[in-house]
C-alpha positions in Angstrom: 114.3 91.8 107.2 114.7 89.6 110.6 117.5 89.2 112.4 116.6 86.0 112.7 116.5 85.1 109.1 119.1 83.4 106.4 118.3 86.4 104.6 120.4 88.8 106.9 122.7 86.3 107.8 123.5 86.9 103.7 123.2 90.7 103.9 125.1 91.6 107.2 127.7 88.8 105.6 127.6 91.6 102.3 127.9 94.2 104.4 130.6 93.8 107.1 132.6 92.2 104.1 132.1 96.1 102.4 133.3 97.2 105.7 136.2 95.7 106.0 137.8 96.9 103.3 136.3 101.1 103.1 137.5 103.9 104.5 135.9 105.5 107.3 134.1 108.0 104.6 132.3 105.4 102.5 132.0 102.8 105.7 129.3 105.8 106.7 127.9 106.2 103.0 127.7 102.3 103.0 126.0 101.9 106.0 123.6 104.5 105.5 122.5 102.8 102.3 122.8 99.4 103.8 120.4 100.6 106.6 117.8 102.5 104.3 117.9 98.6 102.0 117.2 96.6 105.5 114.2 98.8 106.2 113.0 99.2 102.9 112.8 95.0 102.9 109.6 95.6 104.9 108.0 97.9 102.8 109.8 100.4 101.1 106.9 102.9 101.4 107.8 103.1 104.9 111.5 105.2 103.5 109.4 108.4 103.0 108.2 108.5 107.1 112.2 107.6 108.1 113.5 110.2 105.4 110.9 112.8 106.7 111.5 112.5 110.3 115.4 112.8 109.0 115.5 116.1 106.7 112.8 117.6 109.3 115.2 117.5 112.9 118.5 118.2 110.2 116.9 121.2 109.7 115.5 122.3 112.6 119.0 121.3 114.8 120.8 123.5 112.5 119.0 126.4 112.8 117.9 126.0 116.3 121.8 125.9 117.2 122.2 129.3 114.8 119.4 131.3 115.8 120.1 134.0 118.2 116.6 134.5 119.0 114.9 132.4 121.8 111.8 132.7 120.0 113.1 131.1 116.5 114.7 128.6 118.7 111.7 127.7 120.4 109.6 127.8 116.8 111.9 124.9 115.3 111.8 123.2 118.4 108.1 123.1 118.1 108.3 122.0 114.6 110.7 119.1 115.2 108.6 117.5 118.1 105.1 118.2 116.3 106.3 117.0 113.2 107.4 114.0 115.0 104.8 113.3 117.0 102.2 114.0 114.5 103.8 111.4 111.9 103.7 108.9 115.2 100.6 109.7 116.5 98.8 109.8 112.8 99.7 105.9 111.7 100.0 104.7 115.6 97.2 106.4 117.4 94.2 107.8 115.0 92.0 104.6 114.8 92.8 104.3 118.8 91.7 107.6 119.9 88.8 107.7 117.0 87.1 104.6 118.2 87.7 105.6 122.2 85.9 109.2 120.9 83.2 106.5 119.6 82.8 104.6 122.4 82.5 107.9 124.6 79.8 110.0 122.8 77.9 106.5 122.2 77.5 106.4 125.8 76.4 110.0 125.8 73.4 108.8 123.8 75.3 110.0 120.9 75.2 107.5 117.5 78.7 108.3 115.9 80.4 106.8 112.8 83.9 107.3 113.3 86.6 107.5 110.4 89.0 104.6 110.7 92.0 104.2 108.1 93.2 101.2 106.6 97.0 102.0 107.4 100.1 100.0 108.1 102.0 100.5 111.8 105.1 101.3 110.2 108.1 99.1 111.7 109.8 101.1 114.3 108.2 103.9 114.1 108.0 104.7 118.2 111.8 103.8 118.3 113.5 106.5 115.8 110.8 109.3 115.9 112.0 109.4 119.6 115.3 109.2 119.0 115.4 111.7 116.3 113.2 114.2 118.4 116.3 113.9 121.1 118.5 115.4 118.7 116.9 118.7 118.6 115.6 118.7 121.9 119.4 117.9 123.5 120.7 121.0 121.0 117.9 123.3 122.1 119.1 122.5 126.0 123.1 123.4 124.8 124.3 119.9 125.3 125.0 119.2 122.0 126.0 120.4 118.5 124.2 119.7 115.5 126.5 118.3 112.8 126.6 119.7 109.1 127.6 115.8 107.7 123.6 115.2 106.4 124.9 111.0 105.6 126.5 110.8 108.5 123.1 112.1 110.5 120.8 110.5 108.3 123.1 106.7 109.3 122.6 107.8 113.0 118.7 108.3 112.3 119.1 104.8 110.3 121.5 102.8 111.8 120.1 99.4 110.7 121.4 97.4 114.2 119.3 99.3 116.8 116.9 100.9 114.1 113.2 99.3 114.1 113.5 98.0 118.3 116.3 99.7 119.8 117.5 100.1 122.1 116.7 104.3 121.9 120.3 105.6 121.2 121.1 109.4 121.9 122.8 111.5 119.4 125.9 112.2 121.8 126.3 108.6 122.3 125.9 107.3 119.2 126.7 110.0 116.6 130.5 111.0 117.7 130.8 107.1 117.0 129.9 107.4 113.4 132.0 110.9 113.0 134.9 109.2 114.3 137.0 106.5 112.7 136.0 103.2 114.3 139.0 100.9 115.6 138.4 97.2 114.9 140.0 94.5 117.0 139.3 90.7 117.5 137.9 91.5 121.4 135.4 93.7 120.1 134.7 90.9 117.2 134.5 87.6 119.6 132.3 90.5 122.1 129.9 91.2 119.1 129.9 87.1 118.2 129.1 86.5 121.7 126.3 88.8 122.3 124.6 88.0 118.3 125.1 84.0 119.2 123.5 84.9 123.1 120.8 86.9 121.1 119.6 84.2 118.6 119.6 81.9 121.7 117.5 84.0 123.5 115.0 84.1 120.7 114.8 81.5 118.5 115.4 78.5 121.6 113.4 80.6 124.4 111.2 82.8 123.2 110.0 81.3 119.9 109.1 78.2 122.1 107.3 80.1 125.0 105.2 81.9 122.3 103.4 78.4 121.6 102.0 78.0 125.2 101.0 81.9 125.5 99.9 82.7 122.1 97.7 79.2 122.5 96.1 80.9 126.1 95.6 84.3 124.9 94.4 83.3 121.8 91.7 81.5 123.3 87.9 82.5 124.2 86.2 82.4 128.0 85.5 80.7 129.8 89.5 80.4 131.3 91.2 78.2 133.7 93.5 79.7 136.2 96.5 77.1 136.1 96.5 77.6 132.3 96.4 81.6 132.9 99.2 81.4 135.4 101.6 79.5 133.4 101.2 81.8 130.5 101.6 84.2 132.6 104.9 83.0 133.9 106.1 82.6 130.3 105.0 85.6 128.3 107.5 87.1 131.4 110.4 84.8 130.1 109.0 85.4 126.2 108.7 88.9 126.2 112.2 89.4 128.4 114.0 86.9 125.8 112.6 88.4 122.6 113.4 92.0 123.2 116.8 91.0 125.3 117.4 88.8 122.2 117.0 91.5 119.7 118.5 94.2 122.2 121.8 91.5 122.4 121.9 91.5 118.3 122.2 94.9 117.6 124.9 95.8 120.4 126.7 92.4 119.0 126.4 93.5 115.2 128.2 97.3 116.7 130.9 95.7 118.5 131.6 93.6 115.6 132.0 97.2 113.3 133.4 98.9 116.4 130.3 100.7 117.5 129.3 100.7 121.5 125.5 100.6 121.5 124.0 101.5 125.0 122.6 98.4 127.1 119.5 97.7 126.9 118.3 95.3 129.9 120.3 94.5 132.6 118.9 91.3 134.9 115.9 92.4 135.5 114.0 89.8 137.2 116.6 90.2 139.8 114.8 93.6 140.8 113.5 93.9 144.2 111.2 97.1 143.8 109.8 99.3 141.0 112.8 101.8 140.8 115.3 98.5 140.3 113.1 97.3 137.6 113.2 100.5 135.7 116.6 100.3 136.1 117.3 97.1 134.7 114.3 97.0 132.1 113.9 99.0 128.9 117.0 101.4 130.2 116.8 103.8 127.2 113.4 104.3 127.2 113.0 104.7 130.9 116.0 107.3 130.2 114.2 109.0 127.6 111.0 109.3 129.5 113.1 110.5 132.5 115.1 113.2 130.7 112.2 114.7 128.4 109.3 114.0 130.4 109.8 113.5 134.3 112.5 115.8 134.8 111.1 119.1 132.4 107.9 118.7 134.4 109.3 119.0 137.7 111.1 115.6 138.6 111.1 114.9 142.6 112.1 118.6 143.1 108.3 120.4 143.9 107.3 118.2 146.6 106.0 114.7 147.7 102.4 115.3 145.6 104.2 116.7 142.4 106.3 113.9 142.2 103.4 111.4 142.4 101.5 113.4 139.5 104.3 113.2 137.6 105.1 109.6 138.1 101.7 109.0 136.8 102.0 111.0 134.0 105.3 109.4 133.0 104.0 105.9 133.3 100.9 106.5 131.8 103.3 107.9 128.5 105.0 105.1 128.4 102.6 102.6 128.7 100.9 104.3 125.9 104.0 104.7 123.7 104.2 100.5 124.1 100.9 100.6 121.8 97.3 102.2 120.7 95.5 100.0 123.5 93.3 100.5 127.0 95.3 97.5 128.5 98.9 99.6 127.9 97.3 102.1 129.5 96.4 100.4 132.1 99.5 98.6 132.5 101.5 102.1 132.8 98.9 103.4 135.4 100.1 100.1 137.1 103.5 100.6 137.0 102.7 104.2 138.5 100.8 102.8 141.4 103.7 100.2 142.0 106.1 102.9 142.2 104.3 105.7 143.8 103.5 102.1 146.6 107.4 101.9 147.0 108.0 105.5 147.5 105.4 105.5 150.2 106.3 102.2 152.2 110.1 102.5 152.0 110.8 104.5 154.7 109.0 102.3 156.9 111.8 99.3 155.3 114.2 101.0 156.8 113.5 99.8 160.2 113.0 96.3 159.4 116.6 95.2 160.1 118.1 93.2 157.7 119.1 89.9 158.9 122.7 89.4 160.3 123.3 86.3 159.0 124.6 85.5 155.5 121.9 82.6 154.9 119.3 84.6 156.4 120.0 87.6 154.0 120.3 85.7 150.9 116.7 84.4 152.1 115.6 87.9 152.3 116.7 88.7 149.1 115.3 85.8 147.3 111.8 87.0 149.0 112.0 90.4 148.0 112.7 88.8 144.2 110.1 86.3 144.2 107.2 88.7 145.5 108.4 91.8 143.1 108.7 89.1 140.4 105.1 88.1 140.7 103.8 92.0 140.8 105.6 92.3 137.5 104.2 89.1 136.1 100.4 90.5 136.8 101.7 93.6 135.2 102.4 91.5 132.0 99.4 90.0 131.9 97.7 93.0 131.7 100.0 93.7 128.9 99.7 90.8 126.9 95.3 90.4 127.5 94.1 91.5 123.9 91.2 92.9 125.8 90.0 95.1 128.8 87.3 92.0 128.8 89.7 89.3 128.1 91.5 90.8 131.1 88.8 90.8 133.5 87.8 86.9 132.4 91.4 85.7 132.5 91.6 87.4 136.3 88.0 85.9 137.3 89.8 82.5 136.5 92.7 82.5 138.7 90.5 83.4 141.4 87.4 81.7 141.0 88.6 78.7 138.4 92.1 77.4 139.1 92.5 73.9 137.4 94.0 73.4 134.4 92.5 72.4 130.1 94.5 74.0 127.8 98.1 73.7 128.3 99.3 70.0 129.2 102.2 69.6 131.8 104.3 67.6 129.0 104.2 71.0 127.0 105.1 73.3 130.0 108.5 70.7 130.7 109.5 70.6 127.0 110.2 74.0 127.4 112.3 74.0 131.1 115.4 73.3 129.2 116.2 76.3 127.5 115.1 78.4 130.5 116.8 76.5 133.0 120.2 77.3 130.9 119.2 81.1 130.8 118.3 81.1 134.6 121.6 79.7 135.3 123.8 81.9 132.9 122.0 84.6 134.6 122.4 83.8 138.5 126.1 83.9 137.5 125.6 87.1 135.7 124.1 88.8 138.7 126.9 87.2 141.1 129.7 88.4 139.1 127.9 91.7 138.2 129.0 91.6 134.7 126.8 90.6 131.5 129.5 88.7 129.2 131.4 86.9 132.4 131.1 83.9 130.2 134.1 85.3 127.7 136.0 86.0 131.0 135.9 82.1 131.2 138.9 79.5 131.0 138.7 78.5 126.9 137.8 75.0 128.3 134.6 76.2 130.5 134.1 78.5 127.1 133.6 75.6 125.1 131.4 73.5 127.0 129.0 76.5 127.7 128.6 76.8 123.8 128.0 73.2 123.4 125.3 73.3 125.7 123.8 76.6 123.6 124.4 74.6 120.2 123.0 71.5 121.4 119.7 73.3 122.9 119.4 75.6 119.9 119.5 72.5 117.4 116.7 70.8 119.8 115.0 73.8 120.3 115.4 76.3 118.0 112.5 77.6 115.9 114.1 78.7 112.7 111.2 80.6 110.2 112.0 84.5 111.0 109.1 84.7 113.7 108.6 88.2 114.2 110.3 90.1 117.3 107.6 91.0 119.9 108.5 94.7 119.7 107.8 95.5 115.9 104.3 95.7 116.7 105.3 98.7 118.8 
């Protein structure tokens, strides 16, 4: 079931009409059966893996919290995370790694057959199995207690909103939410219209359209041209940032409307300047999550200058990897690592490159620094999106050695300035005013004309059909 669809226009319509009128106790039942019918819609074979990963880290937080023995507690920590990382590594990673093992001994001179299953990625699968293995892993550390309430735990497991793309919620953000009674008010309603309306922009009018000129590029054989590279380049950065923003802006806009505060997601990044910005702004939960059970536990920036670089690398590498079962995720994460382990090493030397004194002059130095970081993250994204190590290496060949232009036609790149110019905008004023809904801070009046614009670009734009969001895949 797609956000974008008529079909959960009709059930979240069902549902928050339930809401309204339960109490607090069968809101929770409700949703949790509401939830386990929106993922079921994909394929309700996929329930057993969410109710698994559930009953298994119920369990073990239970009885890692009561055991008085660090050795118990350490045993059903171990079986949370390799129950959890075996379900995700089994249906997400076993053709990957059995086909690399082929490749590997077949260079070794070794003729190898390997065993490849015939599985479905199930939807979501990399989003709760991390966010369930938080649970246990936060009440192993002591900052948080496991709760008895198995509905009310299997809802924050399940929460449909934020369930099969995000973003990552923690238990001690999200859970006290669905113990507690939620207050409803009309601020947090026009809030949650706002950000579902912003949302369904972002995807249906933006990213829907830019899909057309990338998926047209990348779906195509060498020999490449480097103009048509570039610009799909240029907008699988604007496709992939308005899909998962889109989807990210639904589910926090569906919570507000039921009173729930879902964490944010992505926060302007194109306005980064360096690595560490971008992390900051891009993915936030599961640049937290790699930070706070990976980074950190193997030493952080606290053993030295060369321990901090492995474990950069290590990190980035992780999360590359967790993005999908592919050499050029990998690839893209050792980028990110060499990006950021770059800016830890030049930045001192910054610091005695005086910033201009001038207003002009530093608002010109800031838009540098944005351009030149923006074009290191869009070669980072075309790593991501090449289908191939060798379609990478052709499609790079051709913005250095072939740089005209065949498949894309200028008419097609303009059709789709629009939309993007509206989004650039929205967002300069965003970044100015350093607040993400400044637009229902607006006089009524300016209110109005701003939705007008969004209505009037959607209807032109707007690719209804329930396309897929770019992050089911992962």
């Amino acid at each position: 079931m797609l956000f974008n669809s008529f079909t959960f226009g009709i059930f979240f319509v069902v549902v928050y009409g339930l809401y309204l009128i339960l109490n607090h106790k069968w809101q929770n039942r409700m949703l949790f059966v509401a939830s386990y019918v929106f993922y079921g819609a994909w394929d309700w074979r996929f329930l057993s893996l969410i109710l698994f990963s559930t009953v298994l880290d119920y369990i073990c937080g239970i009885r890692i919290y009561e055991s008085q023995e660090n050795r118990k507690r350490k045993l059903f920590l171990t079986l949370s995370v390799f129950g959890n990382l075996s379900l995700l590594g089994f249906f997400k990673y076993f053709n990957f790694f059995a086909s690399s093992l082929q490749l590997l001994l077949n260079h070794c001179g070794l003729s190898v057959q390997p065993i490849l299953l015939d599985i479905i990625l199930p939807v979501g699968i990399s989003f709760y199995t991390f966010q369930t293995m938080s649970y246990t892993i936060d009440i192993y550390k002591g900052d948080f207690e496991p709760t008895r309430k198995f509905v009310d735990y299997a809802l924050y497991v399940a929460f449909f909103p934020q369930l099969v793309a995000g973003p990552i919620e923690r238990a001690r953000h999200l859970l006290p939410q669905i113990l507690a009674r939620r207050k409803l008010d009309l601020k947090k309603f026009y809030a949650g219209c706002h950000l579902i309306f912003w949302g369904l922009f972002l995807k249906m009018a933006i990213a829907d359209n830019l899909s057309r000129l990338v998926d047209r590029v990348f779906a195509s054989n060498a020999p490449y041209h480097g103009i048509d590279v570039l610009l799909a380049t240029y907008a699988f950065a604007f496709q992939i940032f308005c899909d998962f923003a889109g989807y990210s802006n639904i589910a926090r806009g569906l919570g507000k409307c039921m009173g729930f505060d879902i964490v944010v997601n992505f926060n302007l990044p194109y306005f980064s300047t360096n690595p560490r910005q971008f992390w900051q702004r891009w993915h936030i939960s599961l640049l937290n999550w790699l930070r706070d059970y990976i980074y950190i536990p193997l030493g952080g920036n606290r053993k030295g200058k060369l321990t901090t670089y492995r474990n950069i690398g290590i990190t980035m590498l992780l999360g590359g990897l967790w993005h999908g079962a592919a050499w050029t995720f990998i690839i893209w994460g050792a980028y990110h690592a060499v990006l950021t382990i770059t800016h830890r090493l030049v930045e001192p030397f910054f610091r005695f490159i005086a910033s201009p004194e001038a207003a002009i002059g530093r608002q010109i130095w800031f838009l540098a620094k944005v351009g030149i970081f923006f074009h290191l993250i869009c070669l980072g994204w075309l790593v991501f999106r090449a289908q191939s190590i060798e379609q990478l290496a052709a499609m790079c060949h051709a913005l250095i050695f072939n740089f005209n232009m065949s498949l894309l036609s200028l008419d097609a790149v303009l059709s789709v300035v629009p939309p993007v110019l509206l989004l650039c905008t929205v967002q300069i004023f965003q970044y100015q005013k350093n607040d993400l809904l400044f637009i229902l801070k607006q006089h009524w009046a300016v209110r109005t004309i701003i939705y007008l614009i969004m209505y009037g670009l959607f209807l032109s734009y707007g690719v209804v059909g329930g396309k897929e969001f770019i992050y089911f895949q992962f």
